[in-house]
N, C-alpha and C positions, 0 to 999 in steps of 0.2 A: 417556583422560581423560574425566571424566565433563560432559555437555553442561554441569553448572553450575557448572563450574570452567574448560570452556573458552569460555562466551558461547552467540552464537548464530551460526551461519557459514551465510553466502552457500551456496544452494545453487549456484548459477551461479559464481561465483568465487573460492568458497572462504575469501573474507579474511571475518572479525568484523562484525558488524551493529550497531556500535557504537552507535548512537543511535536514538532511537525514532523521527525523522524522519527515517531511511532505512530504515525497515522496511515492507517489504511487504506483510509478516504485520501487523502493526500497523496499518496504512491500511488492509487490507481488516476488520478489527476493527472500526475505527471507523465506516466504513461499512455496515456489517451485512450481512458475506459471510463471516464464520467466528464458529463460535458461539465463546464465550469460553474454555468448558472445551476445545476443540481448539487452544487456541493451542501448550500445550509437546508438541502434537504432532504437529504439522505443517511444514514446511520453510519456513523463514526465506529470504526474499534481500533485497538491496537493491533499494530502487524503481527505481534506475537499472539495475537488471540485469535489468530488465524494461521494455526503451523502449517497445514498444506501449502500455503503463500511465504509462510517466513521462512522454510529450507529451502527455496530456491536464492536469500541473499546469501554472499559468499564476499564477505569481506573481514578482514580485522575489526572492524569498528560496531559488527554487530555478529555476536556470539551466535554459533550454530544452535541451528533447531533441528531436532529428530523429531520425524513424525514416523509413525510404525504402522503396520498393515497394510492395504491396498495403495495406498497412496503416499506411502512413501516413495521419492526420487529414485529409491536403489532399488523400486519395481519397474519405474517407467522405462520408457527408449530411450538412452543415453544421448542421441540426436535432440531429442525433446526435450531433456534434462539441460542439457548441457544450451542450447539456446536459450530455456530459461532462465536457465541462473545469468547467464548474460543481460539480457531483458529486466529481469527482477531488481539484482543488485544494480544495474546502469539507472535504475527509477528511487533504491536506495541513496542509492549515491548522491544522486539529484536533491533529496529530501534532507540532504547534506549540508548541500552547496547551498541551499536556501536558506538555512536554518542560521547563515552565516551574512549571507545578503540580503540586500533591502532590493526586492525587485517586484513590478507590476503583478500580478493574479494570473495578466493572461501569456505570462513569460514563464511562468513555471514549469510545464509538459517541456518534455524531449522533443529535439525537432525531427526525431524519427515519429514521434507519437501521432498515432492516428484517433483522430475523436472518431467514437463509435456508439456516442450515444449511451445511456445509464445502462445499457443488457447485461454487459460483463460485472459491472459492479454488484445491482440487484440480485443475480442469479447466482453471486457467493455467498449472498446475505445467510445470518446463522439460521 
């Protein structure tokens, strides 16, 4: 079946990427860490199937993640931490506000977002 007949599927787990505020690919969009024209070509997952990435949102609207070991938040520099989850959830939040409006493709990124090209996306690839 052709990807746009069957969605966009979880690299990690396989099931449908149903919403734009579960997309991975999407939040790093909005963020400006994949340029736009690489979105239908790069690998989709859920943000929760990325815990290193999903305990840095901090909001009501999406339930905390604990990820354990090195890379847990409560290892890092709280400096680092603490701008992240700013950064994180401010790209949540966005994946929000979209999911609610009808707005262009290329209006979606934060106007803090810097395009930097596919690096950061691919090199969390699973």
């Amino acid at each position: 079946m052709a990807r746009c007949e069957q969605g966009y599927l979880c690299s990690v787990c396989g099931q449908d990427v149903e919403e734009i505020t579960e997309s991975e690919l999407y939040l790093s969009y909005v963020l400006g860490e994949v340029d736009g024209e690489l979105l239908d070509r790069l690998p989709e997952r859920h943000i929760r199937c990325n815990p290193s990435l999903a305990q840095f949102i901090v909001t009501e609207s999406f339930p905390p993640v604990i990820v354990g070991g090195p890379f847990s938040k409560a290892h890092l520099d709280p400096g680092f931490v603490r701008d992240e989850e700013k950064r994180i959830t401010s790209g949540y939040l966005r994946l929000v506000e979209l999911s609610r409006e009808k707005k262009p493709i290329w209006e979606y990124p934060l106007p803090m977002a810097r395009i930097s090209g596919e690096s950061a996306y691919l090199e969390s690839g699973p």
